[in-house]
Structures are given as C-alpha cells and as structure tokens.
FIKOLZA-1660 file (N, C-alpha, C; in steps of 0.1 Angstrom, whole numbers, plus 5000, padded with zeros to 4 digits):
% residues 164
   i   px   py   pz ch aa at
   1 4433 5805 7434  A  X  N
   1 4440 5802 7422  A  X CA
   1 4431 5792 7414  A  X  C
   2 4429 5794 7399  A  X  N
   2 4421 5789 7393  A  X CA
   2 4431 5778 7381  A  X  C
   3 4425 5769 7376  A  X  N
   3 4434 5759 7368  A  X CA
   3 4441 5770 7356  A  X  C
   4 4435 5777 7354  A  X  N
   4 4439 5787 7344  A  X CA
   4 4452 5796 7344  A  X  C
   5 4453 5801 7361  A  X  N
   5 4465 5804 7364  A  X CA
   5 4475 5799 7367  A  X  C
   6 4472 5790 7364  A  X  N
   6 4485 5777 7366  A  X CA
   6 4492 5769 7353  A  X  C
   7 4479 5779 7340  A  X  N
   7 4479 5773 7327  A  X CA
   7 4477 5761 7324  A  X  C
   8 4466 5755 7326  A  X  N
   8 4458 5739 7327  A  X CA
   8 4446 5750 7324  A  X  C
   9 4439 5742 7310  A  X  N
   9 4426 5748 7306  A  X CA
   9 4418 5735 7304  A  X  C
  10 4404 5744 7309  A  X  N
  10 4393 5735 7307  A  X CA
  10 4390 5727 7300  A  X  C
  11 4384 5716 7292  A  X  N
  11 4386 5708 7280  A  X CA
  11 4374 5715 7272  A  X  C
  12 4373 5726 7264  A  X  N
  12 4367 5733 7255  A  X CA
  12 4353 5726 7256  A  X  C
  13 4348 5736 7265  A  X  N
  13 4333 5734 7273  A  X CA
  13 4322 5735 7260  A  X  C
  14 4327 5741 7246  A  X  N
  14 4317 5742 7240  A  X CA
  14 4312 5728 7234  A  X  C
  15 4326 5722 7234  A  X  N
  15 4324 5706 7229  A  X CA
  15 4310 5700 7234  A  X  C
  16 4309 5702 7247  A  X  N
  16 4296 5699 7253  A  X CA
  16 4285 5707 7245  A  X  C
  17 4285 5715 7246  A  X  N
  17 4272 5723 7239  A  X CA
  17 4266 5721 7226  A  X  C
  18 4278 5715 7218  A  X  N
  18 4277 5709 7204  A  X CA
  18 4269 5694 7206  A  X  C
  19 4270 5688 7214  A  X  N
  19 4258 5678 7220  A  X CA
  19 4247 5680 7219  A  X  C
  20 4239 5693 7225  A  X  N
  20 4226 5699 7227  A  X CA
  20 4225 5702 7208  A  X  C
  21 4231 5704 7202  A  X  N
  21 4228 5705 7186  A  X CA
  21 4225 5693 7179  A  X  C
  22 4229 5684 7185  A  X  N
  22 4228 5670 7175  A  X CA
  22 4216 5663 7184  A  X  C
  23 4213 5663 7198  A  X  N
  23 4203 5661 7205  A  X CA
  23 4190 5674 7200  A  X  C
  24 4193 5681 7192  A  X  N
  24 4181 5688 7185  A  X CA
  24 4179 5685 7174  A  X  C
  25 4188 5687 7166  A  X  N
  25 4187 5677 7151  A  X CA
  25 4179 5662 7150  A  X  C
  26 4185 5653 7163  A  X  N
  26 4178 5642 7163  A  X CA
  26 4163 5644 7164  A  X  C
  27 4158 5653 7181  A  X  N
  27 4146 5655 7180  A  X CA
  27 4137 5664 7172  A  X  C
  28 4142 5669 7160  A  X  N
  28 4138 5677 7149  A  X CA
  28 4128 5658 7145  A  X  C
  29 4142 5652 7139  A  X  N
  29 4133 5643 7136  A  X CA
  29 4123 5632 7137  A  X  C
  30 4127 5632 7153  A  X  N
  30 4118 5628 7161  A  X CA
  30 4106 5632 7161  A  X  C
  31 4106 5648 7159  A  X  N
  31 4093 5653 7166  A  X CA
  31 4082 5651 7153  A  X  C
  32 4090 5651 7143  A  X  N
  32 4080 5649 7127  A  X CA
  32 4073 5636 7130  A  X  C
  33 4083 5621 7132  A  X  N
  33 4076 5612 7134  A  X CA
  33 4066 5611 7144  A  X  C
  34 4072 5619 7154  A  X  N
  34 4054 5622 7165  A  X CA
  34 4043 5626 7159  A  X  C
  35 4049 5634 7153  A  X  N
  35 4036 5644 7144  A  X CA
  35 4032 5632 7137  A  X  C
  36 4039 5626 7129  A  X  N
  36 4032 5620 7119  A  X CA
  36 4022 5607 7124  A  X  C
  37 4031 5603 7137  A  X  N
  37 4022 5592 7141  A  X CA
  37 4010 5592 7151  A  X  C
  38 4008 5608 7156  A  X  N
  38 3999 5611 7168  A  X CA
  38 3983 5607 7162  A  X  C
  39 3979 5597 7171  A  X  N
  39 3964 5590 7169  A  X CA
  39 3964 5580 7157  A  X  C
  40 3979 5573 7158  A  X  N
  40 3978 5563 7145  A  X CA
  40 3978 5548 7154  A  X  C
  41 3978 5551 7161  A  X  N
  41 3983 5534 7171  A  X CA
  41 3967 5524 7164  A  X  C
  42 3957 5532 7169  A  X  N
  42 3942 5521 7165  A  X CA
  42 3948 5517 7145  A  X  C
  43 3952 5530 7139  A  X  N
  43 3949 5523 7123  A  X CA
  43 3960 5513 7125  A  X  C
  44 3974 5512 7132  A  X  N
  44 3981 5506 7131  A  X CA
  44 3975 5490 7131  A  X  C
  45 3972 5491 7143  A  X  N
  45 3962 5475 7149  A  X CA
  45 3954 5471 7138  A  X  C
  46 3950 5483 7131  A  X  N
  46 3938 5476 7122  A  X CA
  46 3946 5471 7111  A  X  C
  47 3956 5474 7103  A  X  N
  47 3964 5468 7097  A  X CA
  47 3970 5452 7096  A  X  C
  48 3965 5441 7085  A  X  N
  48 3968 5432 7085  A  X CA
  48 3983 5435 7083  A  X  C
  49 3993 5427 7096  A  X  N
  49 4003 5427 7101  A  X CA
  49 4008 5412 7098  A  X  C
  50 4023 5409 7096  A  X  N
  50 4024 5392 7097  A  X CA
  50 4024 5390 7114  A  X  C
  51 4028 5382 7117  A  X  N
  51 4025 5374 7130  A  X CA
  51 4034 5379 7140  A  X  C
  52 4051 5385 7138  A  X  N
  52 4063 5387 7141  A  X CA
  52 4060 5404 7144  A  X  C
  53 4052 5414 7138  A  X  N
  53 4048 5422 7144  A  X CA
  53 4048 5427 7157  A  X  C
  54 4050 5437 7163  A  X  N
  54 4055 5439 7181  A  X CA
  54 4037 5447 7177  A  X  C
  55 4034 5451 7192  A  X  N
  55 4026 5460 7191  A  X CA
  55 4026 5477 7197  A  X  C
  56 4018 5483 7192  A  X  N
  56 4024 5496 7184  A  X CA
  56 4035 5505 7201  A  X  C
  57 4029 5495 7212  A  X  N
  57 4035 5507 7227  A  X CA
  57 4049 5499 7224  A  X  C
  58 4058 5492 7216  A  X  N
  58 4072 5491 7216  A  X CA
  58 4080 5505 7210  A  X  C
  59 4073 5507 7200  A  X  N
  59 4080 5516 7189  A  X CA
  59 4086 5526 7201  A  X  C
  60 4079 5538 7206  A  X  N
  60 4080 5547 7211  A  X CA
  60 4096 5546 7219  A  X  C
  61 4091 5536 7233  A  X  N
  61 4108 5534 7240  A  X CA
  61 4120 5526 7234  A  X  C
  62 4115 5518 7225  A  X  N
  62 4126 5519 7215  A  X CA
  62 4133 5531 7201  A  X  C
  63 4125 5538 7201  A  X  N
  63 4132 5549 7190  A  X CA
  63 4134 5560 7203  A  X  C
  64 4130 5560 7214  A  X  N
  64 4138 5570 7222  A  X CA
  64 4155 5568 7225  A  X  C
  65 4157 5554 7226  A  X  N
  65 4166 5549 7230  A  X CA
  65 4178 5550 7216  A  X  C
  66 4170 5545 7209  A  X  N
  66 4179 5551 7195  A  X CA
  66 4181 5560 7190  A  X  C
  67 4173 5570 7194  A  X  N
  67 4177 5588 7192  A  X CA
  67 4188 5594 7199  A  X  C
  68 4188 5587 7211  A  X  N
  68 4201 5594 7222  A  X CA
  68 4211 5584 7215  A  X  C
  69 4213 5571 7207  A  X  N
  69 4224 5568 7208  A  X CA
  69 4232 5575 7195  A  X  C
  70 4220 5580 7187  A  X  N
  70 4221 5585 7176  A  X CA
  70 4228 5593 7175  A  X  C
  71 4222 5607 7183  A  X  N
  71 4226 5617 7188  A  X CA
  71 4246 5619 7193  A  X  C
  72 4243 5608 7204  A  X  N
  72 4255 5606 7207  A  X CA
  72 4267 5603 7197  A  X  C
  73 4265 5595 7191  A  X  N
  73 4271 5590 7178  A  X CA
  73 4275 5601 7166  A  X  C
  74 4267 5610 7163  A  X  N
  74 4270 5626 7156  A  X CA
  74 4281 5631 7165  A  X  C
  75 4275 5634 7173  A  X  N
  75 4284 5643 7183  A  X CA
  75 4298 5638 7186  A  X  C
  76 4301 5620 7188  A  X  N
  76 4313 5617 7187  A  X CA
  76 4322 5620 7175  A  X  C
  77 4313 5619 7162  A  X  N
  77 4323 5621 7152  A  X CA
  77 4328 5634 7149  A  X  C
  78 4317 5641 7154  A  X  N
  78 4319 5656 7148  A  X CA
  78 4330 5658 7161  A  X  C
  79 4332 5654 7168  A  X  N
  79 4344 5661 7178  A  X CA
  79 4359 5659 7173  A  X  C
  80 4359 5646 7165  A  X  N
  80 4369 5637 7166  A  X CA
  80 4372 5645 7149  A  X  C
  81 4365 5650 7142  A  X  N
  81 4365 5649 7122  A  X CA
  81 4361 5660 7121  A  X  C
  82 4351 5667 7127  A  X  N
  82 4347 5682 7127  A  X CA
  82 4334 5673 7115  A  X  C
  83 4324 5686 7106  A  X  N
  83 4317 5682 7092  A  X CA
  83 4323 5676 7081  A  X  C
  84 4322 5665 7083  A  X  N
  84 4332 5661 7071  A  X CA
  84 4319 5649 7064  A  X  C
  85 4323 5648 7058  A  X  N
  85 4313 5633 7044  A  X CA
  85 4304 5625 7055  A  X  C
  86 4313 5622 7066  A  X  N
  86 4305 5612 7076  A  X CA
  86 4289 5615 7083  A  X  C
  87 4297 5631 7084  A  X  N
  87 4282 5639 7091  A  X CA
  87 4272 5642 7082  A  X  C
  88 4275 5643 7065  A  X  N
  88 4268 5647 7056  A  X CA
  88 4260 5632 7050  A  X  C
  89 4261 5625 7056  A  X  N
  89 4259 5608 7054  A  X CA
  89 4247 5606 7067  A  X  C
  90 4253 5617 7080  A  X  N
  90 4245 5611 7088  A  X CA
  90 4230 5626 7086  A  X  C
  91 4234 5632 7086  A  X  N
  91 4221 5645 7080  A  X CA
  91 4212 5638 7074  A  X  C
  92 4218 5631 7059  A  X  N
  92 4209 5624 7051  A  X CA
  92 4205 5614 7057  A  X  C
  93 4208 5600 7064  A  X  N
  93 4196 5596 7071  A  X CA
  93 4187 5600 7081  A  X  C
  94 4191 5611 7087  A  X  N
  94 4179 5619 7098  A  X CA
  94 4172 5623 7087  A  X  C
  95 4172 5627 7076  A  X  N
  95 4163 5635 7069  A  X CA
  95 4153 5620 7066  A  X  C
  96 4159 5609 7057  A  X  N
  96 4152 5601 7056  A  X CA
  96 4144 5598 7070  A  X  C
  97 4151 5593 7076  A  X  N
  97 4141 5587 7089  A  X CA
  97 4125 5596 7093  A  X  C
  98 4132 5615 7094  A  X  N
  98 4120 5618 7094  A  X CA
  98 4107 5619 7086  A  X  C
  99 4113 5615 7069  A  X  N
  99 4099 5614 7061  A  X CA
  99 4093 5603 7066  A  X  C
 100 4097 5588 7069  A  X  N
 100 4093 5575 7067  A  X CA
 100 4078 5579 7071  A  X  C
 101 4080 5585 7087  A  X  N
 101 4065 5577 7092  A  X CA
 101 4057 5593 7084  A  X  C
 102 4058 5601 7076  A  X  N
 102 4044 5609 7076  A  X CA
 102 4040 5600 7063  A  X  C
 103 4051 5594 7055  A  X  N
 103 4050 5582 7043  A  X CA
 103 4041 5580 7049  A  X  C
 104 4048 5567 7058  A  X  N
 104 4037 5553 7061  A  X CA
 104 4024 5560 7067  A  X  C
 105 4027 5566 7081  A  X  N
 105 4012 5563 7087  A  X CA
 105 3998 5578 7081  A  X  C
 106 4009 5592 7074  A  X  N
 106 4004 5602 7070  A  X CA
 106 3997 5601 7060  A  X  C
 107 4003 5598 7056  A  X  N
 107 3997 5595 7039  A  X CA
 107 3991 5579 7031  A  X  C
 108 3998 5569 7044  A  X  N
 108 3998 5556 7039  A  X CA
 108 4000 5550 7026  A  X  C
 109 4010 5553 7022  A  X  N
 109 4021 5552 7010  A  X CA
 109 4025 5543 7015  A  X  C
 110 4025 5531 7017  A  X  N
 110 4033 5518 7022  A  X CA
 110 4045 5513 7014  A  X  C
 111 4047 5515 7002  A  X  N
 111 4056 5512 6993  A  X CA
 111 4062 5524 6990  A  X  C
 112 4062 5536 6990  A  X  N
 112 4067 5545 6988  A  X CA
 112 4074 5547 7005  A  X  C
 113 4071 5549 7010  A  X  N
 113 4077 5541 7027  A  X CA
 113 4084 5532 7027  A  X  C
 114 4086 5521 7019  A  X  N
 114 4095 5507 7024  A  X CA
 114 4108 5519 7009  A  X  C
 115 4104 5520 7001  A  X  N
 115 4113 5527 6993  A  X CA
 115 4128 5539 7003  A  X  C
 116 4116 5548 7011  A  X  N
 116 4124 5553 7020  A  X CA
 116 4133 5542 7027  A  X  C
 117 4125 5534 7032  A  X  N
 117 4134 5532 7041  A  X CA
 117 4141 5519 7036  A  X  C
 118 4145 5518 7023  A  X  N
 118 4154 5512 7017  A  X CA
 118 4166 5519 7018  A  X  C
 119 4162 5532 7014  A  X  N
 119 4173 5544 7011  A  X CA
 119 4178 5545 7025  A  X  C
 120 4170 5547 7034  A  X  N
 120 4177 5546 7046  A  X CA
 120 4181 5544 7051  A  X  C
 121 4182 5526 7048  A  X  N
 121 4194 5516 7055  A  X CA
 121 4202 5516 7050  A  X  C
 122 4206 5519 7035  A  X  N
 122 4215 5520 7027  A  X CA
 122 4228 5533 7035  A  X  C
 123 4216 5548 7034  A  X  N
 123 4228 5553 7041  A  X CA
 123 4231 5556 7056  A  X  C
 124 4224 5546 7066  A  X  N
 124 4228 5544 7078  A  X CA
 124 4242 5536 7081  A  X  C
 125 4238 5528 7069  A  X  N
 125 4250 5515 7063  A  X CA
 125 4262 5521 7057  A  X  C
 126 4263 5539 7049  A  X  N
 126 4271 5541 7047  A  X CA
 126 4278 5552 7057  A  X  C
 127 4271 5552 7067  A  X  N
 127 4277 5560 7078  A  X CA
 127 4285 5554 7086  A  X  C
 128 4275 5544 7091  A  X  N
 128 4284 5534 7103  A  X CA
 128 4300 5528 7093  A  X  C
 129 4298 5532 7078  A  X  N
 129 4311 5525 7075  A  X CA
 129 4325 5540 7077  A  X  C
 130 4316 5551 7074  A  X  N
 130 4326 5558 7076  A  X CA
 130 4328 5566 7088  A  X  C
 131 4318 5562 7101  A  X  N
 131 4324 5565 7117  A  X CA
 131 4326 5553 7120  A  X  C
 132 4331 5541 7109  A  X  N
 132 4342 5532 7118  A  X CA
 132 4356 5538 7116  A  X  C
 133 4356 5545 7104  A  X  N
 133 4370 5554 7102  A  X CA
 133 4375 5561 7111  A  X  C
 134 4364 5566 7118  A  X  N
 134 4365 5582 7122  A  X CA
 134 4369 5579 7141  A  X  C
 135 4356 5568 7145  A  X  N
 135 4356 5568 7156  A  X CA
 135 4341 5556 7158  A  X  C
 136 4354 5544 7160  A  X  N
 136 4345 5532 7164  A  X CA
 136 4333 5533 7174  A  X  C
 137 4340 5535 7182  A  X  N
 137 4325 5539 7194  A  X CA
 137 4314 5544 7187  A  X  C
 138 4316 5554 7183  A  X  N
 138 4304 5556 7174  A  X CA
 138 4294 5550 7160  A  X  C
 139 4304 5540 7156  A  X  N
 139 4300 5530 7145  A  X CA
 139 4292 5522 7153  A  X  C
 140 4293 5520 7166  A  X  N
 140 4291 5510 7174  A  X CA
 140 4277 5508 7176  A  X  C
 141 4275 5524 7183  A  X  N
 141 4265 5532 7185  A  X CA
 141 4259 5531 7176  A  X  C
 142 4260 5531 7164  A  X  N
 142 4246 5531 7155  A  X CA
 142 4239 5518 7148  A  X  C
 143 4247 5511 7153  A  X  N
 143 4245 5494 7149  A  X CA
 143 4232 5489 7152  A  X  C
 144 4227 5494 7165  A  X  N
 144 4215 5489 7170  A  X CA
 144 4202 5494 7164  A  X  C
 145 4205 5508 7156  A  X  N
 145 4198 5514 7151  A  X CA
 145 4195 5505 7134  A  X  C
 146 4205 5505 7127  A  X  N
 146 4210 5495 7118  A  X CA
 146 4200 5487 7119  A  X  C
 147 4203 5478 7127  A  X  N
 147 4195 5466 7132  A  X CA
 147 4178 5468 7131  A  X  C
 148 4174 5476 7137  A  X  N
 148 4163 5483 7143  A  X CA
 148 4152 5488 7125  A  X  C
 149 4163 5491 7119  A  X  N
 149 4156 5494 7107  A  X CA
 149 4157 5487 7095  A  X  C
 150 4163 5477 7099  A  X  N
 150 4167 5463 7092  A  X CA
 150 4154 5455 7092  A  X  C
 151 4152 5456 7105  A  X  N
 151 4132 5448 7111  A  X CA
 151 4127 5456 7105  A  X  C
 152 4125 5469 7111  A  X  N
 152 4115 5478 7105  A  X CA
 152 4112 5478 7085  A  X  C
 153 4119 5479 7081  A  X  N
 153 4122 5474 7067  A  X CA
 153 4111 5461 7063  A  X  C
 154 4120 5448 7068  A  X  N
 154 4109 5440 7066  A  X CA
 154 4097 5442 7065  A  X  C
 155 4091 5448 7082  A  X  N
 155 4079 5446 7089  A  X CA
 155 4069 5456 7079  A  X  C
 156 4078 5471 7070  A  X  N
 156 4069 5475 7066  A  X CA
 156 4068 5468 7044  A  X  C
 157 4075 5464 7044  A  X  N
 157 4076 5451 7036  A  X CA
 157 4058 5446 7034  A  X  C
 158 4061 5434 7050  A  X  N
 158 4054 5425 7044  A  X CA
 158 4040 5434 7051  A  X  C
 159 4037 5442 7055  A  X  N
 159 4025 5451 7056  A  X CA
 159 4020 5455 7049  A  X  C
 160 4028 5462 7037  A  X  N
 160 4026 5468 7025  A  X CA
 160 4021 5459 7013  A  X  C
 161 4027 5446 7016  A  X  N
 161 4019 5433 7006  A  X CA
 161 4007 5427 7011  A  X  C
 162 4008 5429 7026  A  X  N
 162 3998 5427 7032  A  X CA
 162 3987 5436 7029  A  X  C
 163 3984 5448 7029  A  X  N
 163 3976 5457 7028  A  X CA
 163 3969 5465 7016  A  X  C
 164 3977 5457 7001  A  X  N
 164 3973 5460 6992  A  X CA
 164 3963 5458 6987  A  X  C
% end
C-alpha cells in the first residue's frame, strides 16, 4: 500500500526541482564573475587598496556562501508568491551582480563598477523589502548578502579614487 492509496500525497516533488533552477540562475551568475575574474588575483594585489581591504583568497568562499543563500532565498519566495514583482526585483539584481566584476576586473571601469553596484544595492534593498512581505526567512537570507555588498561598494569606492 502506497501513501497515495490511502489518499495522502507527496508534497509536490517538483517544488524541489524548482531549487535546481534558481541554483542555476545563481550559478549563471556566478560563472560570469569566474569568467570575469580568472587570472585577476595578481592585478588585484597590484592595486592601490585602502588598508581595510581582505585579500583577494576571501572573495571566492565568501560569494559561494552567498550564492546558495541567494539561491535559497528565490526559491523560498517563488514557492510561497509564485513570479511575482519580488522575483522580478531579484532577476534584476543577479543580472547586476553578474556585470560588476567583467566592469571592475574585465574592463577596469572602476567607477562605472561602483555605479553598478550602487544600482545593485539599491535593488537587493528593494527585494529583501519585498520578501519580508512574502516570506521573512528569506529576507533574512539575503541580509548577509546586503551587507556583503554594502563593503564591497565602499571597498570598490575607495579603489576607484585610489586608482585614478
């Protein structure tokens, strides 16, 4: 006898699968900033940096860690709201996030880069406001990120006045 025959159904298995979509979407944009940053670590160093600067082996396990929470965080809303304004808020900052680094380290547009990622905090800021609507946990979830590009912001700031 299976739960089915008893009329108890599974909890709509696709839900899970819709996971693996937002964990691609993230590493869509992941994989650009790879691209964009592969063999940048030396110019990075060579860059007059302020003092408060990490060095360049942080980045990496820190934006892994914020891709899955990212990820995660889509996927809660989209379960809970379906595509609604919240997800079309969070699209637009994956899209930003993935220009920043071919900006910064591709092309080294340092100001045309802090520009991005003005725009970027702005609508990370207008996400987390509207998956506090939707589904706190996931506003929650992207706070660190928030945070994360809050520094980053500065850091490419005072680089970019640095570097001129």
């Amino acid at each position: 006898m299976t739960p089915s025959d008893i009329g108890l159904r599974s909890p709509r298995p696709h839900r899970w699968w819709a996971l693996l979509g937002f964990a691609a979407a993230v590493t869509v944009a992941a994989a650009i900033g790879v691209i964009g940053v592969t063999g940048t670590a030396a110019e990075y160093e060579r860059l007059r940096q302020p003092t408060w600067a990490p060095p360049s082996w942080v980045f990496g396990p820190t934006w892994t860690v914020l891709y899955a929470m990212i990820a995660i965080a889509g996927w809660l809303v989209w379960k809970k709201a379906g595509f609604t304004l919240a997800l079309w808020l969070y699209a637009g900052q994956l899209a930003l996030n993935a220009i920043w680094t071919p900006l910064f380290f591709g092309a080294g547009r340092y100001g045309l880069a802090f520009a991005d990622i003005v725009l970027l905090w702005a609508l990370i800021g207008a996400t987390v406001v509207t998956f506090w609507r939707i589904r706190r946990d996931a506003a929650l979830l992207m706070l660190p990120y928030l945070a994360w590009v809050s520094y980053a912001g500065a850091l490419n700031l005072a680089i970019w006045l640095l570097n001129r």
